[in-house]
GUZABA-373640 format. One line per 8 residues: number of its first residue (from 1); their letters; for each residue x, y, z of C-alpha. Coordinates in nm, 2 decimals. Example, Ala and Ser with C-alpha at 12.3 -4.5 7.8 and 13.67 -1.06 7.14 Angstrom:
2
1) as) 1.23/-0.45/0.78 | 1.37/-0.11/0.71
//
This chain:
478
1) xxxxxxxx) 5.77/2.94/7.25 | 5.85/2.79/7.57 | 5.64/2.69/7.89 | 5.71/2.80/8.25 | 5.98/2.60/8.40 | 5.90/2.20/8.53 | 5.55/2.08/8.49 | 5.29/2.06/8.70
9) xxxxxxxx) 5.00/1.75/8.74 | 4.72/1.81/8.51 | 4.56/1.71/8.85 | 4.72/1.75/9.17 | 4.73/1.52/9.47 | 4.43/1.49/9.60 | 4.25/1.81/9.79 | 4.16/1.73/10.15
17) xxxxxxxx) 3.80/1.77/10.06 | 3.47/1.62/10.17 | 3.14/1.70/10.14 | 3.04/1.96/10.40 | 3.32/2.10/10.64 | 3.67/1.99/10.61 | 3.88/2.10/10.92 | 3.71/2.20/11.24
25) xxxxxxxx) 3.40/2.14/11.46 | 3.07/2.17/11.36 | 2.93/2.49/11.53 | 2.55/2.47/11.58 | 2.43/2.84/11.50 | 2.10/3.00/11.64 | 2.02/3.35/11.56 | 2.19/3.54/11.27
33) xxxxxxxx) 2.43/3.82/11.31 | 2.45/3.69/11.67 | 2.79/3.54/11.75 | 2.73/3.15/11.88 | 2.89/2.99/12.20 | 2.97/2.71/11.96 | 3.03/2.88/11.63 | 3.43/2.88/11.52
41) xxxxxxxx) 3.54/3.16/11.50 | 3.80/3.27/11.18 | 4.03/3.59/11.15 | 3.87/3.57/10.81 | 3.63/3.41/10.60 | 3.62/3.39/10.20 | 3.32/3.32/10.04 | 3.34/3.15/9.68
49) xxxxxxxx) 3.67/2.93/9.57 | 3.69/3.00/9.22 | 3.94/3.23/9.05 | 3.94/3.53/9.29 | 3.84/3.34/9.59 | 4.11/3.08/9.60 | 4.40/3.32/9.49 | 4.29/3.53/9.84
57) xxxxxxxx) 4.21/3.21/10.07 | 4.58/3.13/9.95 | 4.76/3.47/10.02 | 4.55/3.52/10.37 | 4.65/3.16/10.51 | 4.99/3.22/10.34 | 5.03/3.57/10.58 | 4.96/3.38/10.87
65) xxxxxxxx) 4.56/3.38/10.96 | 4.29/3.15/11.04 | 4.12/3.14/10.77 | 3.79/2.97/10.61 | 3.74/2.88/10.25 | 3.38/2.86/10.19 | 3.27/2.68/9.82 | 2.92/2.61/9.73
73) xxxxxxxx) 2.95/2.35/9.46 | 3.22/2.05/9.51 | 3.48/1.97/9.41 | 3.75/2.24/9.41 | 3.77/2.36/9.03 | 3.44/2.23/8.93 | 3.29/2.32/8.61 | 2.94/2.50/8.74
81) xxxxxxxx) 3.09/2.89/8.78 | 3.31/3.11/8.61 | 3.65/2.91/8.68 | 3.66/2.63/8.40 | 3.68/2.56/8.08 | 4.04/2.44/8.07 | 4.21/2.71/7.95 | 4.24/3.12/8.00
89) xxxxxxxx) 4.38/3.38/7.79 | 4.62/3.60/8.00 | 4.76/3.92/7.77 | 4.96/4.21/7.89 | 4.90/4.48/7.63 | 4.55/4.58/7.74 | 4.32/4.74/7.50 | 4.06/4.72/7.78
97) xxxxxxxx) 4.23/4.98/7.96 | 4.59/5.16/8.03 | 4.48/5.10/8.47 | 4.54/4.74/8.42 | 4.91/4.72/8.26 | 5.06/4.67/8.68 | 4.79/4.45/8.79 | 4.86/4.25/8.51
105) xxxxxxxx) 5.21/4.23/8.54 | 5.21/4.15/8.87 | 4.93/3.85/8.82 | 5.14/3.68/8.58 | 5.44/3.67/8.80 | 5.27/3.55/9.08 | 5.14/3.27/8.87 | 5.50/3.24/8.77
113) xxxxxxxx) 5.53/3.18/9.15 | 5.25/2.98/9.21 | 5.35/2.70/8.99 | 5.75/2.74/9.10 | 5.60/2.70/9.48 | 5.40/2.36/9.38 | 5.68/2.21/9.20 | 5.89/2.25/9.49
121) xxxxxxxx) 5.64/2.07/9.68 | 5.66/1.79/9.41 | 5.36/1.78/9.27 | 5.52/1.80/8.87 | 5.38/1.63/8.55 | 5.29/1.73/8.24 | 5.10/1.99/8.16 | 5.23/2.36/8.31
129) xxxxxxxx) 4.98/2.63/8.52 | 5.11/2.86/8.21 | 5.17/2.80/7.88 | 5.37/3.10/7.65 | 5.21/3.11/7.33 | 5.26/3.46/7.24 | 4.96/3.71/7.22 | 4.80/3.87/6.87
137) xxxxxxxx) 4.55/4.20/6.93 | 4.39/4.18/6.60 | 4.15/4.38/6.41 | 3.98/4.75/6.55 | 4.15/4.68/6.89 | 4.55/4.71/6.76 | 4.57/5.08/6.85 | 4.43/5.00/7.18
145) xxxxxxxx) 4.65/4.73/7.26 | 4.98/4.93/7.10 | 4.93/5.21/7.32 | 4.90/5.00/7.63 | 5.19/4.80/7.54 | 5.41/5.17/7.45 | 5.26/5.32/7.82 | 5.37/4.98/8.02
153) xxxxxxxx) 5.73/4.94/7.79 | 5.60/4.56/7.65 | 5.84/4.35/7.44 | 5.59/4.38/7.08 | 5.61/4.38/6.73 | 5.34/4.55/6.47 | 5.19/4.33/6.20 | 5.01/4.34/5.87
161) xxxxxxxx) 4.75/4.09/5.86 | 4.95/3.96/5.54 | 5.26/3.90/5.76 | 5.09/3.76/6.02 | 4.88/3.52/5.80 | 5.23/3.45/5.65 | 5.41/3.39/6.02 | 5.16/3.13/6.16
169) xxxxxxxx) 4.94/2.98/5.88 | 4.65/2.87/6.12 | 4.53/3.25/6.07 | 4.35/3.40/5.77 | 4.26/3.74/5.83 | 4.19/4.06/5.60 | 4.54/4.14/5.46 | 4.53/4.56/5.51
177) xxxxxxxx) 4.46/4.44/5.90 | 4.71/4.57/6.16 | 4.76/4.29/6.46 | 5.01/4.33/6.75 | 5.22/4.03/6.89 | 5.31/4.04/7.20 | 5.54/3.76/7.32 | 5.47/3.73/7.69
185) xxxxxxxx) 5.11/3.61/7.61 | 4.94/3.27/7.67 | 4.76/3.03/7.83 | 4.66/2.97/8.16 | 4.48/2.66/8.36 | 4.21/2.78/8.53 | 4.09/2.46/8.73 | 4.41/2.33/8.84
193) xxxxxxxx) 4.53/2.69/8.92 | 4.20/2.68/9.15 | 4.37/2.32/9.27 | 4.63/2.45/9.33 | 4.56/2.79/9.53 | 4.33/2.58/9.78 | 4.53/2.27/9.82 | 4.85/2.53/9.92
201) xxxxxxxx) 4.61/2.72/10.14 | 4.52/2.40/10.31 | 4.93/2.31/10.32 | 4.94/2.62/10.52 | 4.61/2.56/10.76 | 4.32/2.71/10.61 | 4.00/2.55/10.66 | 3.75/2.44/10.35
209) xxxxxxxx) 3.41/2.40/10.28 | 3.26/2.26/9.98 | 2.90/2.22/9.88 | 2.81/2.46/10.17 | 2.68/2.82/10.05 | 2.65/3.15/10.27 | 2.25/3.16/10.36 | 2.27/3.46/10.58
217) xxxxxxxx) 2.51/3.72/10.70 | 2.51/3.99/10.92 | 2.74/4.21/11.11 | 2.77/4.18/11.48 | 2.68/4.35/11.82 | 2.65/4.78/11.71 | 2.75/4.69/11.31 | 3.06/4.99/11.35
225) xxxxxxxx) 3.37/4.87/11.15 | 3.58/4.64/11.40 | 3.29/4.41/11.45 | 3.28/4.08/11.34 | 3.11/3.91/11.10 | 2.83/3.64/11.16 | 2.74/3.35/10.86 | 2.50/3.11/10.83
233) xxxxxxxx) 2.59/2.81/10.64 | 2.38/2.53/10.48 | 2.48/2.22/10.30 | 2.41/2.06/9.99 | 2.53/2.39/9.78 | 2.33/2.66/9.92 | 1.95/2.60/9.80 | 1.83/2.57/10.14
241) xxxxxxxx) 1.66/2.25/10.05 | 1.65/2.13/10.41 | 2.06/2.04/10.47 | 2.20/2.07/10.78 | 2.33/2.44/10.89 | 2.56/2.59/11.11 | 2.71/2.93/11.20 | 3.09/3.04/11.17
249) xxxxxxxx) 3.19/3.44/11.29 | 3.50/3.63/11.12 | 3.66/3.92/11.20 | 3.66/4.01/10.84 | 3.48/3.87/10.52 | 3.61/3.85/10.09 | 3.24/3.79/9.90 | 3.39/3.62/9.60
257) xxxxxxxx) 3.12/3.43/9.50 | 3.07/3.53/9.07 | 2.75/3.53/8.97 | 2.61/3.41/9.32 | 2.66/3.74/9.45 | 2.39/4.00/9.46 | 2.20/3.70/9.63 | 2.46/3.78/9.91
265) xxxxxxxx) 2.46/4.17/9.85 | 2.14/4.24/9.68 | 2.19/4.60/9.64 | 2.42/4.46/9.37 | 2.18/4.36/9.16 | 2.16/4.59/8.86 | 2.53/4.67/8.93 | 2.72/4.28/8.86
273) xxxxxxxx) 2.44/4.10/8.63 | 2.55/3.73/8.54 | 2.52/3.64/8.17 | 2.58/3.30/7.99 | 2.92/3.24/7.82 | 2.98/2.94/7.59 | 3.30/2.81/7.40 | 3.34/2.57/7.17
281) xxxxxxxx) 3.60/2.31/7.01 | 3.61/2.27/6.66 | 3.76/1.99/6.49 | 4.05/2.10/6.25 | 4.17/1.92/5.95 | 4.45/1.69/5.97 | 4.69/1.87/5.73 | 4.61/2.17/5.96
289) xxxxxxxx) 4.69/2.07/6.28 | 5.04/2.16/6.28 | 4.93/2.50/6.27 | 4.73/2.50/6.60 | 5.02/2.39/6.76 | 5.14/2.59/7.03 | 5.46/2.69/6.95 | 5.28/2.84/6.58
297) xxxxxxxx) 5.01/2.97/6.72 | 4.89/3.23/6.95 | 4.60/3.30/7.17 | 4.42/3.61/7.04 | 4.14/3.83/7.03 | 4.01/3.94/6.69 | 3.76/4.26/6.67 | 3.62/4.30/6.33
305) xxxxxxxx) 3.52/4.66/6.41 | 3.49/4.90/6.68 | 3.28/4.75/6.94 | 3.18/4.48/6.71 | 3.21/4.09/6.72 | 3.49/4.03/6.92 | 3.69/3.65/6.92 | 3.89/3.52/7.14
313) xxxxxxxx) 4.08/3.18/7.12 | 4.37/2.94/7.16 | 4.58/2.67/7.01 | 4.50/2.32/7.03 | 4.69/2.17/7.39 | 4.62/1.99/7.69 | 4.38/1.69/7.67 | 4.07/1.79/7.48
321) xxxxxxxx) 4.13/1.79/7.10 | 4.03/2.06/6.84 | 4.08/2.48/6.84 | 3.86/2.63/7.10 | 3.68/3.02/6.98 | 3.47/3.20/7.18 | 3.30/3.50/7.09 | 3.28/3.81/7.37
329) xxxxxxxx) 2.90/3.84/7.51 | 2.80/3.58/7.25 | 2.43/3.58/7.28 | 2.42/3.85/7.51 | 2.21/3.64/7.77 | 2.15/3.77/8.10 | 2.03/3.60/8.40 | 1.89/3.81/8.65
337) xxxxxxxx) 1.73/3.59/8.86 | 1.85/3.34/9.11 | 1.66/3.05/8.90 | 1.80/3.16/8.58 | 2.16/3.15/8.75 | 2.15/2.84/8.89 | 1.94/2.69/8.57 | 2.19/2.81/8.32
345) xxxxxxxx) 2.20/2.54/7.99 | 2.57/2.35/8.02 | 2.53/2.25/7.68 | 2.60/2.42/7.32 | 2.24/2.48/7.12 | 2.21/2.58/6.72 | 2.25/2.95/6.83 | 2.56/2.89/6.99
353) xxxxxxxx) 2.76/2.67/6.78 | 2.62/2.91/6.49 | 2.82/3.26/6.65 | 3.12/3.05/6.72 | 3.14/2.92/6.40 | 3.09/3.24/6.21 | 3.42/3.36/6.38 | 3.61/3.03/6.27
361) xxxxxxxx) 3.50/3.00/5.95 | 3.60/3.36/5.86 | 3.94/3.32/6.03 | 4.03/3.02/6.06 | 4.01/2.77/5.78 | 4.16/2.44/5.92 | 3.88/2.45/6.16 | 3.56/2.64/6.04
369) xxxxxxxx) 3.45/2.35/5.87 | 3.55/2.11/6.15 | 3.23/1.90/6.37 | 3.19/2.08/6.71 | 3.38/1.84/6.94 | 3.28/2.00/7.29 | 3.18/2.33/7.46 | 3.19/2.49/7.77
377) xxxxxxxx) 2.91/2.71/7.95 | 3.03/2.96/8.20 | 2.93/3.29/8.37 | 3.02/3.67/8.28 | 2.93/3.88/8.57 | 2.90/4.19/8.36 | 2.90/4.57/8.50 | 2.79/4.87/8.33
385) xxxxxxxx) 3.12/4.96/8.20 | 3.26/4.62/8.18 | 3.54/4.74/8.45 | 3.61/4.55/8.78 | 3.45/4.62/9.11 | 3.65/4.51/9.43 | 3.58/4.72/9.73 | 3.50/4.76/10.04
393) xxxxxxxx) 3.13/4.73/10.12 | 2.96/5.05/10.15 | 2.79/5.04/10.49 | 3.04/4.73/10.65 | 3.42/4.77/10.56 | 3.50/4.47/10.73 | 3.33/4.29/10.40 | 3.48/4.30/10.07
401) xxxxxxxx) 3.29/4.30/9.77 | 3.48/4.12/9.44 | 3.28/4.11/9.13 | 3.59/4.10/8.91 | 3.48/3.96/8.58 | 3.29/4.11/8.31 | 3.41/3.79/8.09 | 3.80/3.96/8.13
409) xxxxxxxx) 3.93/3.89/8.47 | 4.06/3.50/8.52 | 4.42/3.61/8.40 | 4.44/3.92/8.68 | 4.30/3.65/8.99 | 4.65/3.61/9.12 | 4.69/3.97/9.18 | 4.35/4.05/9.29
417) xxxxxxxx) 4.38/3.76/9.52 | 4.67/3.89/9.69 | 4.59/4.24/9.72 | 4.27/4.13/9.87 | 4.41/3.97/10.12 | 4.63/4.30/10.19 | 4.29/4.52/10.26 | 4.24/4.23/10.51
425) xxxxxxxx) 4.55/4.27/10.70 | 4.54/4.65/10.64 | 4.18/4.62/10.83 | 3.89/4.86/10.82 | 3.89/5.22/10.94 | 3.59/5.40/11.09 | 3.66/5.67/10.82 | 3.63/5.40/10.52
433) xxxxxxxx) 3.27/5.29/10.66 | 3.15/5.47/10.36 | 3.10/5.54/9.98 | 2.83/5.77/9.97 | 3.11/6.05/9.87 | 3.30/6.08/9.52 | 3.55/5.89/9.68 | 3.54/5.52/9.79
441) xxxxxxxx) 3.57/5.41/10.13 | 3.86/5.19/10.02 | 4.05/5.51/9.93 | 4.05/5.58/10.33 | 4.14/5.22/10.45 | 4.48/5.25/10.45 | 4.59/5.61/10.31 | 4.47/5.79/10.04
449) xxxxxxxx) 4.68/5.56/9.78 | 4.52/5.26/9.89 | 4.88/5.15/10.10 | 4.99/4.85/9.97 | 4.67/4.77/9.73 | 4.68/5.09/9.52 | 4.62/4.90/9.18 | 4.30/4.79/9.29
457) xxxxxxxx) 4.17/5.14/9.33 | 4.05/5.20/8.96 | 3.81/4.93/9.05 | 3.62/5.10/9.33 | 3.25/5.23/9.35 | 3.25/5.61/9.21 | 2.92/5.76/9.24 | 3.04/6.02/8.98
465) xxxxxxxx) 3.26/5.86/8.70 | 3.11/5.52/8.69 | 2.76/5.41/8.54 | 2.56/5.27/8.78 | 2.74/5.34/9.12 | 2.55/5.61/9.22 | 2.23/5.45/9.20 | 2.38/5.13/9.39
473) xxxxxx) 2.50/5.31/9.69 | 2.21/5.49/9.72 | 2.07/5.10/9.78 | 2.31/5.05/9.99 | 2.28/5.37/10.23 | 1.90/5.32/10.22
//
């Protein structure tokens, strides 16, 4: 298996980053909603720099805009949201569902483009954005996967579980199992992809903000759909523990924040509900480790039965040692409050090393045996039917909403990201103001197909053919 072209540094040149603001004055803001003589003023704002936020601060400075990047925690690609962990799976047959085949092949492409553009900007090393491993669907989710892969016309191969146990030895799964390889698969690096959307935004003149968090926002002057956009800001990572503040204005707003955001859109609350993840590294014997290689041995999901334990995992790379499992809603361990989220455990307990290690001793024998050598806690953001939700927001279409998670959305941030920043330059319409009707307001903002963002339109609020919806814009219309 081969990686993507030169390599890039494991960690780039140094981001232009300080605590607080970095680029621009200091506006001192009064009342909220209420534009400031000396707040800055930004053809857009982005709020939250992880995965989907980055990608979109990236594309909008990249189309020419003033932009602000807006990150609560510091520094860029830190390990306290959903954006770490040093690796991602990104697939292209989709058992999750046959709308996600183009935005997936468009993600991976621009990732292809993304680490091509910092190359040519020198910043090359060792370790690539991307890493092609190949990509096995194993278990009750083959048929899923093989139909996805037919629909979209994917490069794939069937497998028993016999042959593929045979192929790359690091497996041991039921013989009579069917698996699907599919070659395009692999790995991706989430924090330096982070890195390296900001530091290129930056290269083109966006502004960022780290260890500042949105307080407050409220549309200006009447609210209609070409107003702008007032935020409060306050330092020291948003917990209004008496840092400094200040006010910025936008013509248009991305809320990108993860599992921060119904404590910027409350009527979200029920709808996006952030739930600990953690992943583990297991130490694998040393006449095994040739098999966790990455050239024998691809990243996979495993589903023992239909809707069942489902695995996920990767080969031993990069620079922490040992086969990293994680198992899909693990614990199933929600966090609806704002304490909860922002007092999540970092670290593994017995509970969690024990489900992670029930998946690699039953599949993976170098390793089940092997000491926990590290783990990772992150956030889901989880909706009822585990599908995205980027829109525009309800009642204000100049602010889009981006809860793109539900534990399967790092490898699809690209895309998102730059067909977020296309709804931004399409701009709102007074006819898009609204989702109180079967169709969302972002089928109006630029044609019926969505213009030049149509893939994101599975992943609208539907009052009628999504659980939840219609109970959240009735919160919103209130």
């Amino acid at each position: 298996m081969a990686c993507l072209g030169r390599r890039l540094a494991a960690s780039p040149a140094p981001l232009r980053l300080e605590r607080g603001f970095c680029g621009g004055r200091r506006g001192l803001g009064a009342t909220p909603g209420v534009v400031h003589a000396h707040a800055k003023h930004y053809d857009a704002v982005v709020v939250g720099l992880g995965a989907f936020g980055s990608s979109t601060l990236y594309h909008l400075a990249k189309a020419g805009l003033k932009v602000l990047g807006i990150e609560r925690h510091s520094p860029i690609g830190h390990g306290l949201g959903s954006s770490h962990g040093a690796s991602r799976i990104i697939r292209l047959a989709y058992f999750e569902g046959l709308q996600y085949g183009p935005l997936l092949k468009r993600s991976l492409q621009l990732f292809h483009d993304l680490q091509a553009e910092a190359v040519a900007r020198g910043w090359a090393s060792e370790e690539p954005l991307f890493l092609r491993t190949g990509m096995l669907d194993v278990g009750a989710v083959f048929e899923r996967s093989l139909q996805s892969a037919r629909v979209h016309n994917l490069q794939h191969e069937v497998l028993t579980g016999a042959e593929l146990n045979k192929r790359f030895p690091g497996y041991r799964v039921p013989e009579h199992w069917q698996a699907l390889l599919q070659p395009d698969g692999g790995v991706l690096a989430p924090e330096r992809i982070v890195q390296t959307h900001v530091r290129l935004a930056q290269e083109l003149g966006a502004d960022v903000a780290v260890d500042e968090a949105v307080t407050c926002w409220q549309v200006e002057g009447d609210g209609s759909p070409g107003a702008g956009v007032s935020l409060r800001l306050a330092a020291g990572g948003g917990g209004g523990g008496g840092g400094s503040e200040r006010h910025v204005s936008a013509g248009a707003v991305v809320m990108a924040p993860g599992p921060w955001i119904s404590q910027l859109v409350p009527e979200l609350a029920d709808l996006c509900v952030p739930e600990r993840q953690v992943v583990g590294w297991f130490e694998i014997e040393p006449s095994s480790r040739q098999h966790f290689a990455p050239e024998r041995f691809p990243v996979f999901v495993i589903e023992e039965s239909p809707g069942g334990a489902a695995y996920y995992g990767f080969p031993e790379h990069g620079d922490l040692p040992g086969f990293k499992i994680g198992l899909y809603r693990h614990l199933r361990e929600e966090l609806r409050t704002p304490a909860a989220v922002d007092g999540v455990r970092r670290d593994a307990g017995a509970a969690d090393e024990a489900a992670l290690r029930a998946g690699a001793a039953a599949y993976f024998p170098g390793a089940g045996s092997g000491r926990l050598l590290h783990s990772s806690a992150c956030y889901f953001t989880n909706t009822p039917d585990g599908h995205f939700l980027v829109d525009r927001h309800p009642r204000h279409p100049q602010v889009i909403l981006c809860s793109a998670c539900s534990g399967h959305g790092f490898k699809m941030s690209s895309g998102i990201g730059q067909l977020m920043a296309r709804m931004v330059l399409d701009g709102p319409s007074p006819a898009g103001s609204s989702s109180s009707s079967s169709s969302s307001s972002s089928s109006n903002s630029s044609g019926a197909d969505g213009g030049g963002w149509a893939e994101l339109l599975p992943f609208r609020f539907d009052p009628e053919g999504r659980p939840g919806h219609k109970e959240a814009l009735a919160r919103f219309l209130r």
